[in-house]
N, C-alpha and C positions, 0 to 999 in steps of 0.2 A: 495546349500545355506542353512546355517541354519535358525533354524526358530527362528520367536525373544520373546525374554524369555516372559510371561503370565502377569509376573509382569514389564513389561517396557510399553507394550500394555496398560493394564490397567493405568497406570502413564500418559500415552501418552493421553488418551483418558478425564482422568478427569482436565487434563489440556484445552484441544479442549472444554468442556465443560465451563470453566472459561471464554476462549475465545469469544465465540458464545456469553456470557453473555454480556463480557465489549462491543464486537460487537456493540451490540443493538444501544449504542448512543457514542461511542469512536471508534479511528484507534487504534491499537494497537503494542504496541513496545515490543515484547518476545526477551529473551534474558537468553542464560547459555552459562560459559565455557566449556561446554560438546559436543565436534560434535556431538555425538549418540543420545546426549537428542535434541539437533534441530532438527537433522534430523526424527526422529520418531514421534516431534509432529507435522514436516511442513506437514510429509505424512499423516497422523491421519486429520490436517485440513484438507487437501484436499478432501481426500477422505468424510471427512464429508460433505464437503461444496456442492462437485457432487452429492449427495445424494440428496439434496434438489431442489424443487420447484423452478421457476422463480429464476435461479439464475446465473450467469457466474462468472467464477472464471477466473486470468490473473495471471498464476504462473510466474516468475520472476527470475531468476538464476544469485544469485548475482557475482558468481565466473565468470562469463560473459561477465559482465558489466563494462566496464572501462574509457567508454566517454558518452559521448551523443549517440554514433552511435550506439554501441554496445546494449545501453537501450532501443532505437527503436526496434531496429531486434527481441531484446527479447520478447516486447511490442506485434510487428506485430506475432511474431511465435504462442504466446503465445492467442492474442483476439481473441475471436471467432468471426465465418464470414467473406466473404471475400471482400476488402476492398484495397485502393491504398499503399503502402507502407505509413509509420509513415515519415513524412522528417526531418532531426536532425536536429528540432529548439523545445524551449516547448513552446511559445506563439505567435507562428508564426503560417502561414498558414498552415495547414494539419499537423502540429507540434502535442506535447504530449497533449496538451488539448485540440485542435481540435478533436482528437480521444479519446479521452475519454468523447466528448459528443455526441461521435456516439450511436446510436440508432440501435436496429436489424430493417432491413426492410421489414424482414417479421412478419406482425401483430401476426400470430399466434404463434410469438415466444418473447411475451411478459415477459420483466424481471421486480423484484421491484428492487433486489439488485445483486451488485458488485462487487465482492473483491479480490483486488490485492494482494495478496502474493508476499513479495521480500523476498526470500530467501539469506540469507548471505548480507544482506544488508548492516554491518560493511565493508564491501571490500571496496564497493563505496566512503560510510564514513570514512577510511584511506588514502585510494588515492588521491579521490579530495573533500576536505570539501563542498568545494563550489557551485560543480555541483550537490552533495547529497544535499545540501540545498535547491537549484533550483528546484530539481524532488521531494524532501519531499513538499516541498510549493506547486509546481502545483496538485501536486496529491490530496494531502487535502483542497488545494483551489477550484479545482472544484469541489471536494467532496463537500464543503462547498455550493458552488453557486447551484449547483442540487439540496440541501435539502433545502436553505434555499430564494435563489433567481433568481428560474427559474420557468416558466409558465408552462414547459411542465408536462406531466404526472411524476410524482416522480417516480425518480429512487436513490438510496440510494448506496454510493460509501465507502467501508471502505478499508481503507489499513492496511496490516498486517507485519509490518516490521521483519524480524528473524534476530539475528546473535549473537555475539560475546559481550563480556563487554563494546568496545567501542558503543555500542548502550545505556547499561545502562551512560554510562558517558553522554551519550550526549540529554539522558534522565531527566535527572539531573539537566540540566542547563536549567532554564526555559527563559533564551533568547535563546537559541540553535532552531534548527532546526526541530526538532520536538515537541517542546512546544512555539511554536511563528511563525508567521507571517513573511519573509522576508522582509524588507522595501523597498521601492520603490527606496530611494534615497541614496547616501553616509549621506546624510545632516538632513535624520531622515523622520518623516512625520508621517501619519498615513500609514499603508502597505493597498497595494490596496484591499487587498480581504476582510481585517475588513471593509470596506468602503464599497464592493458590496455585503457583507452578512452582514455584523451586528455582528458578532461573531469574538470576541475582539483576539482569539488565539485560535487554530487548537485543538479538543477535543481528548486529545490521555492517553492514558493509559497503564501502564505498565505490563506485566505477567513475573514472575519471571518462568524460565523454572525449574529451579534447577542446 
C-alpha cells in the first residue's frame, strides 16, 4: 500500500481543524467532488475524534444505507456498548431516537459529546429524499432536545454529514433538510422540535472539502 502523499495529510488535517471548530455550536455538511479528498478527511476526523476525552463517535457508511434497515444495522455496528438491536422505526419505540438517548451504563464511562459521522451521506440523499430527511431531522432533533431541553446531565450530539455535491445543493436550500425543521403536517404548522427546543431551525454549517 502506498503511503499518502505529506501534503494531502496535511490538507486533510487543517480541514479536521475547521471542523472541530464549526463543531462547537453547528452539525456539519462537508462536501467535494473528490473521493480521495472525502475519504482522507473522514479518516483524519476520526481518528481525531478517538483521540479525545469523553467522547464516542458513531461512523456511519453511507454506501450501506439504503432504507431504514440498513441505517439501523449501521447505527447498532457502529454505537458503542451493548444494547438491543435499533428497531427500523425513528420515533417509535427502541427506534433511532430512542437510541440515540441512550446513555453508557457504566458511570465510569461518562461522555459530554457525540458524533455521528455519515459517511457518503449523498447515497441516501439521491435515493430516497425523503427518508434522508427523516434521519437528518431526527438526528439533529435530538441533538437539539439533549442541548437544549432535557434535564439530564448534558450530553452534546453533533452530526457530521460527508459526501458528494448533492449535499452542497441540498445545503443551499434553506427549506431542505438540513437547514430546516421537517413539519409535522402536509398542512404546515410549527415542526415539532422548534416547539420542544426553541430553536427555530437545525444549526448546521457548511466545510467546503475542495
Amino acid at each position: 500500500m502506498s503511503a499518502v502523499p505529506t501534503q494531502s495529510v496535511t490538507h486533510a488535517a487543517s480541514l479536521v481543524a475547521q471542523a472541530e471548530q464549526l463543531l462547537e455550536e453547528h452539525h456539519v455538511v462537508a462536501y467535494s467532488r473528490n473521493i480521495g479528498i472525502r475519504e482522507r478527511f473522514a479518516l483524519e476526523l476520526i481518528k481525531h475524534l478517538h483521540a479525545m476525552v469523553e467522547v464516542q463517535t458513531v461512523v456511519l457508511s453511507g454506501t450501506g444505507i439504503h432504507d431504514l434497515e440498513t441505517f439501523c444495522r449501521q447505527f447498532d455496528r457502529s454505537m458503542p456498548g451493548e444494547r438491543e438491536r435499533t428497531r427500523p422505526t425513528i420515533d417509535g419505540p427502541e427506534g433511532v431516537c430512542d437510541r440515540m438517548r441512550d446513555r453508557p451504563s457504566d458511570l465510569s464511562s461518562h461522555i459530554k459529546h457525540r458524533y455521528y459521522i455519515w459517511r457518503d451521506a449523498d447515497v441516501l440523499l439521491k435515493q430516497n429524499p425523503k427518508l434522508f430527511a427523516r434521519l437528518a431531522d431526527a438526528l439533529m432533533g435530538v441533538a437539539a432536545e439533549s442541548e437544549y431541553a432535557s434535564e439530564d446531565l448534558l450530553l452534546l450530539h453533533r452530526v457530521i454529514f460527508i459526501g458528494a455535491g448533492a449535499l452542497h445543493t441540498s445545503f443551499r436550500d434553506t427549506k431542505g433538510p438540513l437547514r430546516s425543521w421537517l413539519a409535522d403536517s402536509p398542512q404546515g404548522g410549527k415542526p415539532l422540535w422548534a416547539v420542544v427546543t426553541g430553536i427555530e431551525h437545525p444549526p448546521t454549517a457548511e466545510l467546503l472539502l475542495a
